[in-house]
VOPA-400287 format. One record per atom (N, C-alpha, C, O, CB): residue number from 0; atom name; x negated, y negated, z. Coordinates in Angstrom, 3 decimals. Each point is the difference from the previous one (the first is absolute). Glycine has a CB too. Layout:
site num = NUM&atomo = CA&east = X&north = Y&up = Z
...
END
This chain:
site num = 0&atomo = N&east = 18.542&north = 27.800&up = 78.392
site num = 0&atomo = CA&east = -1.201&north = -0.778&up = -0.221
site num = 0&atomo = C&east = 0.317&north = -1.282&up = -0.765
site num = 0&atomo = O&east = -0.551&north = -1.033&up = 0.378
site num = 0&atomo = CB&east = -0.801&north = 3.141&up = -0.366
site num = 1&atomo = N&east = 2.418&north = -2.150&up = -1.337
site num = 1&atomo = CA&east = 0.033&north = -1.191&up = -0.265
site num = 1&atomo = C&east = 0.474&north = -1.238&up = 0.763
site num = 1&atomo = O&east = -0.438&north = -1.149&up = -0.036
site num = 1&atomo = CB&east = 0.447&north = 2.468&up = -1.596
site num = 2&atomo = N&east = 1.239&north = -0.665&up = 2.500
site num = 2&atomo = CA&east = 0.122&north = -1.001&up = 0.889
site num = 2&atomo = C&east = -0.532&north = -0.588&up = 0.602
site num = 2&atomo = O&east = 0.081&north = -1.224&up = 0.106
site num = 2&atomo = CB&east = 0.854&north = 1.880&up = -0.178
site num = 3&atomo = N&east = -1.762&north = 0.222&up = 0.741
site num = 3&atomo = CA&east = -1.134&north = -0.779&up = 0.720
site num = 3&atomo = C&east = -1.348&north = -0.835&up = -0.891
site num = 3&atomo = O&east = -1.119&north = -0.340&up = 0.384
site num = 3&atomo = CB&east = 1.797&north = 2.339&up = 1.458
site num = 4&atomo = N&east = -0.169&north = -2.097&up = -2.822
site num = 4&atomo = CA&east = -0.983&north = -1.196&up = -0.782
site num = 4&atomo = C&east = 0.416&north = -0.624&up = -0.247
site num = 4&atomo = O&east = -0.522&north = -1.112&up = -0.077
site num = 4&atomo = CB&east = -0.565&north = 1.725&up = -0.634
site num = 5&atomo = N&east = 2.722&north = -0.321&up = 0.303
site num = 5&atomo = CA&east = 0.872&north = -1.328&up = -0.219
site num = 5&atomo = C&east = 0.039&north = -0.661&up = 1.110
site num = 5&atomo = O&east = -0.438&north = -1.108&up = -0.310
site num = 5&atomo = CB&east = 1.816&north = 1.941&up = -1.220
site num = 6&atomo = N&east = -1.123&north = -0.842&up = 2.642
site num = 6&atomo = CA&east = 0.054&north = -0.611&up = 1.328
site num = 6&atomo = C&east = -1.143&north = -0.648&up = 0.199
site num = 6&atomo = O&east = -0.022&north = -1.145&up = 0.452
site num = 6&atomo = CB&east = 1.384&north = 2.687&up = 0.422
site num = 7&atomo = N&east = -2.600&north = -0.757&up = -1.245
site num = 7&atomo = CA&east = -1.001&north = -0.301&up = 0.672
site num = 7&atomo = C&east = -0.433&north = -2.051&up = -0.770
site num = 7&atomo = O&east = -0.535&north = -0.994&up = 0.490
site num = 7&atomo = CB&east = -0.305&north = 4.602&up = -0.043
site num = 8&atomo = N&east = 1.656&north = -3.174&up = -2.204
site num = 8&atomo = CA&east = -0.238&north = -1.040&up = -0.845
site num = 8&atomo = C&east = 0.986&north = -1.132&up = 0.305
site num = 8&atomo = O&east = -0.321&north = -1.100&up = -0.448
site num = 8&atomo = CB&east = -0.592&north = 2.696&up = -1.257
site num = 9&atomo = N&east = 2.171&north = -1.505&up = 2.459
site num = 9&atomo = CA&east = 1.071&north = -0.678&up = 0.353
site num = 9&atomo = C&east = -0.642&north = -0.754&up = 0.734
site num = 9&atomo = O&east = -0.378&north = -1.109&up = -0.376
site num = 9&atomo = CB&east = 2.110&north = 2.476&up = 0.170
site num = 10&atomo = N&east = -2.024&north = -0.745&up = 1.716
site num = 10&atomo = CA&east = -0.892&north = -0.593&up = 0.773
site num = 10&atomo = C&east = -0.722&north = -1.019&up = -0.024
site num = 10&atomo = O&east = 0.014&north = -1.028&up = 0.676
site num = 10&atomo = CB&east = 0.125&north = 2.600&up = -0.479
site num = 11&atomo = N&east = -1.193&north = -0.996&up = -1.561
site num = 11&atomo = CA&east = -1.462&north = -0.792&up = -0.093
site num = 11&atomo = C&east = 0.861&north = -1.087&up = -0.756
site num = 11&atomo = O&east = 0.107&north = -1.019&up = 0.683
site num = 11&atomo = CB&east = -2.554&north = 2.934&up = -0.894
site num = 12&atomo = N&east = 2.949&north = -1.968&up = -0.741
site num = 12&atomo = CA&east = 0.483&north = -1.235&up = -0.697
site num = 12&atomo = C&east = 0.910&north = -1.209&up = 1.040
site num = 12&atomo = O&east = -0.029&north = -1.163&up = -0.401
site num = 12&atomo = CB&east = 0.139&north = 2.987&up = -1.912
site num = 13&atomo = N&east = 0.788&north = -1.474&up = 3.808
site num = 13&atomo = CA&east = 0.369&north = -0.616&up = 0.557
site num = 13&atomo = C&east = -0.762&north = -0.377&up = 0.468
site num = 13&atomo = O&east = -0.049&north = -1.206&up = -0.241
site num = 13&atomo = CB&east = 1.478&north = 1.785&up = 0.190
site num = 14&atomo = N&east = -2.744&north = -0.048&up = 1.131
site num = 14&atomo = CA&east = -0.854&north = -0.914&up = 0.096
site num = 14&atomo = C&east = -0.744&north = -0.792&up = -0.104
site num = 14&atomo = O&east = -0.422&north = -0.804&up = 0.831
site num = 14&atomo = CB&east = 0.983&north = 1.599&up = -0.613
site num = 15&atomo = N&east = -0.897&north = -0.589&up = -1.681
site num = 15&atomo = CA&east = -0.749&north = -1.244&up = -1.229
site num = 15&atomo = C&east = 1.144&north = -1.436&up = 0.518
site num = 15&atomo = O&east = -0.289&north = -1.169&up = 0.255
site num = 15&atomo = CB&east = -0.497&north = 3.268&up = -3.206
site num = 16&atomo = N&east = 1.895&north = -1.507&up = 2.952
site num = 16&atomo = CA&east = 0.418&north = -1.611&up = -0.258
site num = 16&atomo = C&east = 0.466&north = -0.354&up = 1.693
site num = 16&atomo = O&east = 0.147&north = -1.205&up = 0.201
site num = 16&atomo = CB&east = 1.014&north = 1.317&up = -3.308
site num = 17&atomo = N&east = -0.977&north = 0.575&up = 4.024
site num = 17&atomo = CA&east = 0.347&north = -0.614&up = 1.509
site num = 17&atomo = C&east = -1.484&north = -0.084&up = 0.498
site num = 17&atomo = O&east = 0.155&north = -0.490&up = 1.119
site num = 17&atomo = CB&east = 2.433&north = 1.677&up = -0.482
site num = 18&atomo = N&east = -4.165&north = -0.966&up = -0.834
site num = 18&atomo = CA&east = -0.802&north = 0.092&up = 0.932
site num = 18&atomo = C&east = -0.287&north = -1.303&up = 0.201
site num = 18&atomo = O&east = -0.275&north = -0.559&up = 1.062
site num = 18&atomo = CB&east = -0.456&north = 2.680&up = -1.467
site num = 19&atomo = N&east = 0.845&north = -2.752&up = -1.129
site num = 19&atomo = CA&east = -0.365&north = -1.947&up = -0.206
site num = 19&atomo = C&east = 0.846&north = -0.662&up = 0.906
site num = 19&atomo = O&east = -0.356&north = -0.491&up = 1.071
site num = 19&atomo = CB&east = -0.048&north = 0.314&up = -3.684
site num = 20&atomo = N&east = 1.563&north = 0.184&up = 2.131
site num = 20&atomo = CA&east = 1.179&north = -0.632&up = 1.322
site num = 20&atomo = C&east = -0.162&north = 0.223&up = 1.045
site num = 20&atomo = O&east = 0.292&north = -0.918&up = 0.767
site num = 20&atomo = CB&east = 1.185&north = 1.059&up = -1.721
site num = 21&atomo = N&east = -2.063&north = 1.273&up = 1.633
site num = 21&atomo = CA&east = -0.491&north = -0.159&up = 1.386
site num = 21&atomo = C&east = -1.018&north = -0.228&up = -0.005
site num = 21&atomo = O&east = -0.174&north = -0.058&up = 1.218
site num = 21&atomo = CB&east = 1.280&north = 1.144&up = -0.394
site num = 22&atomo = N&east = -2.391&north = -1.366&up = -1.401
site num = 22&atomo = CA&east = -0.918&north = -0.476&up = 0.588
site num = 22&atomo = C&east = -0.196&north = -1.537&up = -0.225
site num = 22&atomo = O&east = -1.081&north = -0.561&up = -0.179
site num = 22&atomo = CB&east = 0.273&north = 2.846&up = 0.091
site num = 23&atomo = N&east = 1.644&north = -2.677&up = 0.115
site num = 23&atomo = CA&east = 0.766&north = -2.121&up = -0.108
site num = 23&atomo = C&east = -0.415&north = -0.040&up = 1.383
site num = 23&atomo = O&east = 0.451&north = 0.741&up = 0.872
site num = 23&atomo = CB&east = 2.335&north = -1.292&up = -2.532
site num = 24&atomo = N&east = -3.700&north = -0.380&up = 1.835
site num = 24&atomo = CA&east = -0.457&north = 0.037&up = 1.624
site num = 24&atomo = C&east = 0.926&north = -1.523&up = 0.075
site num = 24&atomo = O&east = -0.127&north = -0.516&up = 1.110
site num = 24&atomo = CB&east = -3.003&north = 1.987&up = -0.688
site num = 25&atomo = N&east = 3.850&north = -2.119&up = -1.190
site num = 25&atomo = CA&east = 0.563&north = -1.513&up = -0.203
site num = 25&atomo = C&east = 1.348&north = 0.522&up = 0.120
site num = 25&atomo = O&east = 0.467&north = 1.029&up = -0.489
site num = 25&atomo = CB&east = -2.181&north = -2.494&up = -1.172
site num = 26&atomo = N&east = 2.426&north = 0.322&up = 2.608
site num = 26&atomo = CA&east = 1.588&north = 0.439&up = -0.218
site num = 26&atomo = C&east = 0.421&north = -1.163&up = -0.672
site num = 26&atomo = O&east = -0.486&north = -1.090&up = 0.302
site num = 26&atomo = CB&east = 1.059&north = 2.563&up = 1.793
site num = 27&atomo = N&east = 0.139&north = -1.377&up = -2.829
site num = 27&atomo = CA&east = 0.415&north = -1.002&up = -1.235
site num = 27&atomo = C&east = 0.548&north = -1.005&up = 0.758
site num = 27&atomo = O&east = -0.187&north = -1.170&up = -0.332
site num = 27&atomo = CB&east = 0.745&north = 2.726&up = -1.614
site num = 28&atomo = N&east = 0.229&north = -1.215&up = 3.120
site num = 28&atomo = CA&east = 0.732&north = -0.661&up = 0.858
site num = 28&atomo = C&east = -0.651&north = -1.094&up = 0.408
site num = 28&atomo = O&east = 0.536&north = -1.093&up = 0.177
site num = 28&atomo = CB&east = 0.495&north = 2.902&up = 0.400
site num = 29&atomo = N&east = -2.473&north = -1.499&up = -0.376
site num = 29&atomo = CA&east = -0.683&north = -1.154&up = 0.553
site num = 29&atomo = C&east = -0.630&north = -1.186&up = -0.663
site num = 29&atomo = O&east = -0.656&north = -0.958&up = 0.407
site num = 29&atomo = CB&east = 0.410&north = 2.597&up = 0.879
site num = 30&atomo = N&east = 0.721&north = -1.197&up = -2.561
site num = 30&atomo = CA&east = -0.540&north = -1.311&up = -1.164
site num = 30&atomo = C&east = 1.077&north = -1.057&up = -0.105
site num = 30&atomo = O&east = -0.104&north = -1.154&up = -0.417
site num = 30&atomo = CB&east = -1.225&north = 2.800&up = -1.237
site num = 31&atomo = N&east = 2.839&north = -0.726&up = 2.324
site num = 31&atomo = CA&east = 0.660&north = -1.116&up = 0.111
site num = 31&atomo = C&east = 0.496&north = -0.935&up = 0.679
site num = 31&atomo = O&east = 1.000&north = -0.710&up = -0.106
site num = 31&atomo = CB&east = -1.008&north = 1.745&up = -0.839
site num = 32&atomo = N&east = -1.595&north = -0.849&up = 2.314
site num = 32&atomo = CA&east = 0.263&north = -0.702&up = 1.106
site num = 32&atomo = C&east = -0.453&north = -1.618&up = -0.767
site num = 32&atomo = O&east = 0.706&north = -0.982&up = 0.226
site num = 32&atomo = CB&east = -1.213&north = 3.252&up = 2.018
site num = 33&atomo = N&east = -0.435&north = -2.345&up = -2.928
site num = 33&atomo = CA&east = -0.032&north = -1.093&up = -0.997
site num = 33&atomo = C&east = -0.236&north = -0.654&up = -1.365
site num = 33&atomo = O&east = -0.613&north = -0.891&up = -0.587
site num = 33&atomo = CB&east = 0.469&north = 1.166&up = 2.263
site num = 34&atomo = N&east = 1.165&north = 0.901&up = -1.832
site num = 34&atomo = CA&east = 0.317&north = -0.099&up = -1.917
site num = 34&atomo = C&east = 1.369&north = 0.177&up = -0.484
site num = 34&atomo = O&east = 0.566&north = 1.026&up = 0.378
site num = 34&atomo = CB&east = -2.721&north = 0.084&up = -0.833
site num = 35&atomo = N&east = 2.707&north = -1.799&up = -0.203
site num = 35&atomo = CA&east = 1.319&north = 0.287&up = -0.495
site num = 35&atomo = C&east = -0.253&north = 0.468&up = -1.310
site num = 35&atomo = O&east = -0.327&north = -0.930&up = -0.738
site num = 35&atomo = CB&east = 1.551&north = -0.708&up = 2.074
site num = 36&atomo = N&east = -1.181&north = 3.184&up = -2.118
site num = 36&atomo = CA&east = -0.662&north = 0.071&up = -0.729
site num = 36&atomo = C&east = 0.162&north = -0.700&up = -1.587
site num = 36&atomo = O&east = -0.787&north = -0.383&up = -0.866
site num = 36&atomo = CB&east = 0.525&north = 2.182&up = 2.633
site num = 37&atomo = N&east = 2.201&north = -1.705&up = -1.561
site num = 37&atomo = CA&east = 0.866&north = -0.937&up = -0.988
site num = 37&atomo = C&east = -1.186&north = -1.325&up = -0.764
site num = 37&atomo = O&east = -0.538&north = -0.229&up = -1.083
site num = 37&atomo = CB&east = 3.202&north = 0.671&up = 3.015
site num = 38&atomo = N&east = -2.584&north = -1.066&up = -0.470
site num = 38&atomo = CA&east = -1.068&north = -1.004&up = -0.511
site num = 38&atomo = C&east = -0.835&north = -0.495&up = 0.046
site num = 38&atomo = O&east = -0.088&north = -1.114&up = -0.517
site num = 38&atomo = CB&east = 0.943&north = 1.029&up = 0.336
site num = 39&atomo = N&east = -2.247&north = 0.872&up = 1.051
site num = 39&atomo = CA&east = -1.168&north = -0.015&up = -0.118
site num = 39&atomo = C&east = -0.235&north = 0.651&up = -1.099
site num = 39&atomo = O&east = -0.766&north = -0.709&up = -0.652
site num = 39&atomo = CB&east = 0.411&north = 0.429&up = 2.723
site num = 40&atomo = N&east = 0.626&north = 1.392&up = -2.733
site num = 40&atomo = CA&east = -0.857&north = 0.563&up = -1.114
site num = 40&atomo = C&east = 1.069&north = -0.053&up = -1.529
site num = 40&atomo = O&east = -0.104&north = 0.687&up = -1.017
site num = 40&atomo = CB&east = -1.495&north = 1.172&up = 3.065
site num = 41&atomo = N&east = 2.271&north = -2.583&up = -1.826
site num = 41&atomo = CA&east = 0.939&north = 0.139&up = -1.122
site num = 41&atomo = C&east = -0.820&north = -0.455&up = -1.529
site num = 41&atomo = O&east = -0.932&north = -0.798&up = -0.102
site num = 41&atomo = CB&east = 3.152&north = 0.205&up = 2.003
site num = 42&atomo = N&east = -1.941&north = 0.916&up = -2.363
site num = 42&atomo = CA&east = -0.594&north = -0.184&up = -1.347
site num = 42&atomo = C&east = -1.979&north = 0.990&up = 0.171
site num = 42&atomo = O&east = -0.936&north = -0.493&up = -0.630
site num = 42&atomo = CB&east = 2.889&north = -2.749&up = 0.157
site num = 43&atomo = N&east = -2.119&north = 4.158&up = 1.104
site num = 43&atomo = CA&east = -0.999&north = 0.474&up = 0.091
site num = 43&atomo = C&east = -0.242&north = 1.319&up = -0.244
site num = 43&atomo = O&east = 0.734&north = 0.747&up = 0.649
site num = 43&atomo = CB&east = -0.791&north = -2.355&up = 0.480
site num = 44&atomo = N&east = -0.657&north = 2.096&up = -1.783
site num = 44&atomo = CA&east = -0.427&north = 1.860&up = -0.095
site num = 44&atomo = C&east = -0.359&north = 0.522&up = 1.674
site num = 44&atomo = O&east = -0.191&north = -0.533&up = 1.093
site num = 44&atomo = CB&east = -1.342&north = 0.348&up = -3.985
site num = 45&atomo = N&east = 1.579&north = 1.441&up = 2.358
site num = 45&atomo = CA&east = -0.788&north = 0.594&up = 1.653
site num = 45&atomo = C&east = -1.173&north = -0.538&up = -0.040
site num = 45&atomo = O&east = -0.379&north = -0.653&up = 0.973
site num = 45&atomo = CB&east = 1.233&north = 2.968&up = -0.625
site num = 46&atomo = N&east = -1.774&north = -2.137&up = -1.618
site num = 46&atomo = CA&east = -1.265&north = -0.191&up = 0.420
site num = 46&atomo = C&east = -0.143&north = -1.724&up = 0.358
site num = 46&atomo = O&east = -0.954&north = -0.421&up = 0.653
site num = 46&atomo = CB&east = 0.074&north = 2.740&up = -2.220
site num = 47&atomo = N&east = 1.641&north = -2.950&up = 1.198
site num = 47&atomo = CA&east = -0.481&north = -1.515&up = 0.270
site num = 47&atomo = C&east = 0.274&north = -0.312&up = 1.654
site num = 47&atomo = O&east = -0.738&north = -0.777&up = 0.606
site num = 47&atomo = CB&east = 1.455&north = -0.108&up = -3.331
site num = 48&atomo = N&east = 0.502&north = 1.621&up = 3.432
site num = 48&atomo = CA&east = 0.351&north = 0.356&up = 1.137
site num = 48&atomo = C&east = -1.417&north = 0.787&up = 0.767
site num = 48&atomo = O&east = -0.668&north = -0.607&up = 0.837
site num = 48&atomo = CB&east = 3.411&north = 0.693&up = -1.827
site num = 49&atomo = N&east = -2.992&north = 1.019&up = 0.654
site num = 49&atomo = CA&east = -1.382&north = 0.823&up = 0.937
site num = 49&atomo = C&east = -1.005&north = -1.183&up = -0.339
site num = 49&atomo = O&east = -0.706&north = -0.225&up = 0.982
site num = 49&atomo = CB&east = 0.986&north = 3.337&up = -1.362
site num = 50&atomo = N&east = -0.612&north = -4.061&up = -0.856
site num = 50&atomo = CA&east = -1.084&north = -0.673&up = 0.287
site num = 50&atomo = C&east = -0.007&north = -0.943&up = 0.813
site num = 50&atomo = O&east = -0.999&north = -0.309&up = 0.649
site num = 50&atomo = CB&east = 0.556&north = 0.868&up = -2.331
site num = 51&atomo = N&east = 1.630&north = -1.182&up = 1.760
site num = 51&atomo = CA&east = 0.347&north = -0.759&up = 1.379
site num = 51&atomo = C&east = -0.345&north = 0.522&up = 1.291
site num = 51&atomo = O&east = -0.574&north = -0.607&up = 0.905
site num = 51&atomo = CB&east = 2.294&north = -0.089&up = -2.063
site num = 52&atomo = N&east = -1.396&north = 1.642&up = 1.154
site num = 52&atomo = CA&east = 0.343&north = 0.762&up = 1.424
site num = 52&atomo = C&east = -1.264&north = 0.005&up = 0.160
site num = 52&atomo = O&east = -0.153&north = -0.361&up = 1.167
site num = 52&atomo = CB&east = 2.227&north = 1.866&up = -1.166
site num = 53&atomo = N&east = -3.665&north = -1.209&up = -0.724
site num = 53&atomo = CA&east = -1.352&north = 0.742&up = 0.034
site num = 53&atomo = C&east = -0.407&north = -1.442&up = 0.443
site num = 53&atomo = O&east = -0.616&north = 0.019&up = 1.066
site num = 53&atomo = CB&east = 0.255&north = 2.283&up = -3.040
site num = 54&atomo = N&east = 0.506&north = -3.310&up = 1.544
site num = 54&atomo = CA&east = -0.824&north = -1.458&up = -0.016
site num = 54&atomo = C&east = -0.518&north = -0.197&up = 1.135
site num = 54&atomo = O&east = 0.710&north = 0.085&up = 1.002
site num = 54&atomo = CB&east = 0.587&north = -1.159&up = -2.414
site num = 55&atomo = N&east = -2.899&north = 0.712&up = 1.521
site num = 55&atomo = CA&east = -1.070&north = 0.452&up = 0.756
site num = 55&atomo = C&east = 0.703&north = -0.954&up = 1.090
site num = 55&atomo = O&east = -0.075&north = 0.324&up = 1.186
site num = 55&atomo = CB&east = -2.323&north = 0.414&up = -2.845
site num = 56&atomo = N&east = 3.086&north = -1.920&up = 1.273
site num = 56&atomo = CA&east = 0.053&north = -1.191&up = 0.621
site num = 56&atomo = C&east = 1.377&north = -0.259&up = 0.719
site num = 56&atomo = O&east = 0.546&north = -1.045&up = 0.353
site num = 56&atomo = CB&east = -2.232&north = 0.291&up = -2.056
site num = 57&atomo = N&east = 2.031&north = 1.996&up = 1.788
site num = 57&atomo = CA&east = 1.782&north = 0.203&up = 0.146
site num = 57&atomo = C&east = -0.142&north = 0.869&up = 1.518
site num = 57&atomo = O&east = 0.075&north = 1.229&up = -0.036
site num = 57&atomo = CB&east = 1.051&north = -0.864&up = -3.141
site num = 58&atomo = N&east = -1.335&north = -1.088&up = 4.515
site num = 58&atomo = CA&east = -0.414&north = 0.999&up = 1.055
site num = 58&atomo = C&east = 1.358&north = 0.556&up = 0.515
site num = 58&atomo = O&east = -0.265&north = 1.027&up = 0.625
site num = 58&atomo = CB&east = -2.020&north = -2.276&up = 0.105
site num = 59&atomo = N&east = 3.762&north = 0.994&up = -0.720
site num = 59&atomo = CA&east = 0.682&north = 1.034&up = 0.210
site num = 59&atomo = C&east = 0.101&north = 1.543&up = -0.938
site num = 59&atomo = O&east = 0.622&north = 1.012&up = 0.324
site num = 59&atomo = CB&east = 0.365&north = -3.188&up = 0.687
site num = 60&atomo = N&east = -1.618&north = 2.004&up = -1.949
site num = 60&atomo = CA&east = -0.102&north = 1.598&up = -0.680
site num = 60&atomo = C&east = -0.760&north = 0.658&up = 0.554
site num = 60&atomo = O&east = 0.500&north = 1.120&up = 0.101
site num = 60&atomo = CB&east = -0.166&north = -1.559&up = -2.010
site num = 61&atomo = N&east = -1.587&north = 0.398&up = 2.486
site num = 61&atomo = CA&east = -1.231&north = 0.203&up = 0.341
site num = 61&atomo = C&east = 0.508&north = 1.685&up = 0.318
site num = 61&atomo = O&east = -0.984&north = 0.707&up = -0.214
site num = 61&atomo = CB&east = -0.202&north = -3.517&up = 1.187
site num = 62&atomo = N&east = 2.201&north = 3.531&up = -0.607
site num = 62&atomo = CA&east = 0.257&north = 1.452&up = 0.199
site num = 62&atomo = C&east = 0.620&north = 0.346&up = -1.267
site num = 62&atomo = O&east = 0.633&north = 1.025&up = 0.254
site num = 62&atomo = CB&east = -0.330&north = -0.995&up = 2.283
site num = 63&atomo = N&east = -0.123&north = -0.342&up = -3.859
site num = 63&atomo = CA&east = 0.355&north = -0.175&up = -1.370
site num = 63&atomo = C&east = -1.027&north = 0.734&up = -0.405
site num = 63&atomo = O&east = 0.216&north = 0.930&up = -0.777
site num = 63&atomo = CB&east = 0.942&north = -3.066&up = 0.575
site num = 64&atomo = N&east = -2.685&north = 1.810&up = 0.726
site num = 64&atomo = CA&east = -0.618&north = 0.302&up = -0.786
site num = 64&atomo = C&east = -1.005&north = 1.519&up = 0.281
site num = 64&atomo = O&east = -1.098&north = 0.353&up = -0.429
site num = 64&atomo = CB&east = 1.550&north = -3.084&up = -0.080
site num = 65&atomo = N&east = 0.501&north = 3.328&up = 1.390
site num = 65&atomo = CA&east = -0.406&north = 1.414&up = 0.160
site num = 65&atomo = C&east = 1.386&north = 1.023&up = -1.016
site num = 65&atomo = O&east = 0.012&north = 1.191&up = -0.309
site num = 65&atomo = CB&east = -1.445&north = -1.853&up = 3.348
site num = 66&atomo = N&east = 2.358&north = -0.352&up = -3.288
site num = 66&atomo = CA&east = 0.917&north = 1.025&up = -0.534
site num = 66&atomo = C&east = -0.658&north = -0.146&up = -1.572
site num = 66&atomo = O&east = -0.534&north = -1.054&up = -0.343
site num = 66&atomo = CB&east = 3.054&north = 0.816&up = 2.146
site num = 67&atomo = N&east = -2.416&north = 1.487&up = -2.776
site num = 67&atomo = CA&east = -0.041&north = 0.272&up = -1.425
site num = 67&atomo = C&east = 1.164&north = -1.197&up = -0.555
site num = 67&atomo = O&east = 0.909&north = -0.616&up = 0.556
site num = 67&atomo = CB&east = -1.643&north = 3.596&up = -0.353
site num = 68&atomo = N&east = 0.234&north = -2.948&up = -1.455
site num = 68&atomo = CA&east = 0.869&north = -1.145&up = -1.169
site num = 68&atomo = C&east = 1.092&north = 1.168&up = 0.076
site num = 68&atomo = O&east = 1.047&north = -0.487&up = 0.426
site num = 68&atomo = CB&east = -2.981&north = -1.181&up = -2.528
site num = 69&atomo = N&east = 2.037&north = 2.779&up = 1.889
site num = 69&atomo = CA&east = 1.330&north = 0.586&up = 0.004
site num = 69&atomo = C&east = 0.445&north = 0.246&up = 1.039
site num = 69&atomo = O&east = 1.196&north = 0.263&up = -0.128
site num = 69&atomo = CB&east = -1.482&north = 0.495&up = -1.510
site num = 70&atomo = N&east = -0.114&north = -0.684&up = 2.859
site num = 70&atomo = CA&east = 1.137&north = -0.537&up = 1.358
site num = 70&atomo = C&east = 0.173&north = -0.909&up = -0.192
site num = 70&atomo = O&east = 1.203&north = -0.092&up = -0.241
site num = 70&atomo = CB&east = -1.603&north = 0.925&up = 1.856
site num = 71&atomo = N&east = -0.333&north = -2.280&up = -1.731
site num = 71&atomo = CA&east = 0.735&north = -0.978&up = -0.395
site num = 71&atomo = C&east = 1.236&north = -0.567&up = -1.115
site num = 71&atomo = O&east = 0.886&north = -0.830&up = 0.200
site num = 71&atomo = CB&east = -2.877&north = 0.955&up = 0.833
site num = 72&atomo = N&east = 1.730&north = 0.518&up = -2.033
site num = 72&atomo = CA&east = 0.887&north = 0.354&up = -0.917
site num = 72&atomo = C&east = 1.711&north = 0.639&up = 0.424
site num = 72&atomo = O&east = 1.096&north = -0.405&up = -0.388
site num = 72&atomo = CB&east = -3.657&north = 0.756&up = -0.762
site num = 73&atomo = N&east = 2.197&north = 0.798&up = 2.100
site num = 73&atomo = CA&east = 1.002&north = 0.416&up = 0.331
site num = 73&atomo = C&east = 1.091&north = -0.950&up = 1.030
site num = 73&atomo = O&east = 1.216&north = -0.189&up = 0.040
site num = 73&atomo = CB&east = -2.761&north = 2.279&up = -0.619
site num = 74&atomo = N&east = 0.457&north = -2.503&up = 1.286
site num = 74&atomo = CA&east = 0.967&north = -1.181&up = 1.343
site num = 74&atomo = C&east = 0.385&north = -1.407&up = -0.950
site num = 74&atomo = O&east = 0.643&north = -0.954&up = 0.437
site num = 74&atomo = CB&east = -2.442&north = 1.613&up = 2.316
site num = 75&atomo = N&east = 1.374&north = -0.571&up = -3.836
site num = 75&atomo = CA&east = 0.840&north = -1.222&up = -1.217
site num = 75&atomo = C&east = 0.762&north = 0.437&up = -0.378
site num = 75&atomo = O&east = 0.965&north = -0.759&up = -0.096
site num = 75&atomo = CB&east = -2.241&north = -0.252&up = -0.771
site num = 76&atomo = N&east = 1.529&north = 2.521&up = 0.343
site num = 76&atomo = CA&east = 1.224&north = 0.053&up = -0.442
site num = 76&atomo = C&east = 1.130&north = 0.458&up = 0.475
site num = 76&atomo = O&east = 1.095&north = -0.008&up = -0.562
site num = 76&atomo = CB&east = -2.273&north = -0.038&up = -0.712
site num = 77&atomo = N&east = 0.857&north = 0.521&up = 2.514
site num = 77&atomo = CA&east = 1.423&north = -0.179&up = 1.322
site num = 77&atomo = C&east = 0.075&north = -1.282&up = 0.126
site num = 77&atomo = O&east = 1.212&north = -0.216&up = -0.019
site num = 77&atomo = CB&east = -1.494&north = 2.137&up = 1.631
site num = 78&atomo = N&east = -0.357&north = -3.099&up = -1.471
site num = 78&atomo = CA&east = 0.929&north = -1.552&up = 0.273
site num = 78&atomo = C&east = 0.149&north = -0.622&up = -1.236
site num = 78&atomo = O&east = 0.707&north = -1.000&up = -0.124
site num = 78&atomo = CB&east = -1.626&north = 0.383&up = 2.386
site num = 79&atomo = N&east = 0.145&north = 1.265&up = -3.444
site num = 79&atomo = CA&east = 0.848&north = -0.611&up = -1.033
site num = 79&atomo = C&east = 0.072&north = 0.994&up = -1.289
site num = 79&atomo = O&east = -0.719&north = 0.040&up = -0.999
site num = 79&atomo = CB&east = 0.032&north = -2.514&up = 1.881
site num = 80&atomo = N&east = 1.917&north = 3.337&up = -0.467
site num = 80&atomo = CA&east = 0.096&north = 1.231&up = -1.355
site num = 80&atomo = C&east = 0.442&north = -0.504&up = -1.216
site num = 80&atomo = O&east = 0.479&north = -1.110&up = -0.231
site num = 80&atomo = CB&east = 0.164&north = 2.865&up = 1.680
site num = 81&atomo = N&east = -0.904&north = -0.598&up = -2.389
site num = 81&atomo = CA&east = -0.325&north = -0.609&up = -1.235
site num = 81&atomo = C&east = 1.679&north = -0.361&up = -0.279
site num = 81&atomo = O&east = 1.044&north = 0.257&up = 0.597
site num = 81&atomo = CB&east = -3.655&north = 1.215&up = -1.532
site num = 82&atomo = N&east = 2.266&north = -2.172&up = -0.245
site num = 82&atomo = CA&east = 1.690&north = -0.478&up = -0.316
site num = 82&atomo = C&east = 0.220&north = 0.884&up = -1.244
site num = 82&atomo = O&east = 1.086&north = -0.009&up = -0.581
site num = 82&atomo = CB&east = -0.974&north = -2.811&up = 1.386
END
């Protein structure tokens, strides 16, 4: 029986952290059809980055704005991990 709670808790804790990464409906890949991220966002936080990305007036995001600030978050820090 304990095993099977330990497992059951292994489990649940791996999926806390892979369900976000798969549900990234954004492939990071495609931000760098026109962004170099080096130096479009250099000197910038994530959040100053997602507020960019949200800007009402910014119509290539316009599918940006079905993903969560933490999918977005996540596809920032695959093209630009922390140092």
């Amino acid at each position: 029986m304990n095993k099977k709670i330990l497992a059951g808790l292994c489990l649940w804790s791996v999926s806390s952290v892979a369900i976000p990464v798969l549900a990234a409906d954004s492939d990071p890949q495609q931000c760098l059809e026109c962004h170099e991220p080096i130096e479009d966002w250099a000197g910038m936080t994530p959040e100053q980055i997602i507020e960019a990305a949200r800007a009402p007036d910014n119509k290539r995001h316009e599918a940006n704005m079905a993903l969560t600030d933490e999918q977005l978050r996540l596809i920032i820090g695959v093209l630009i991990p922390p140092k």
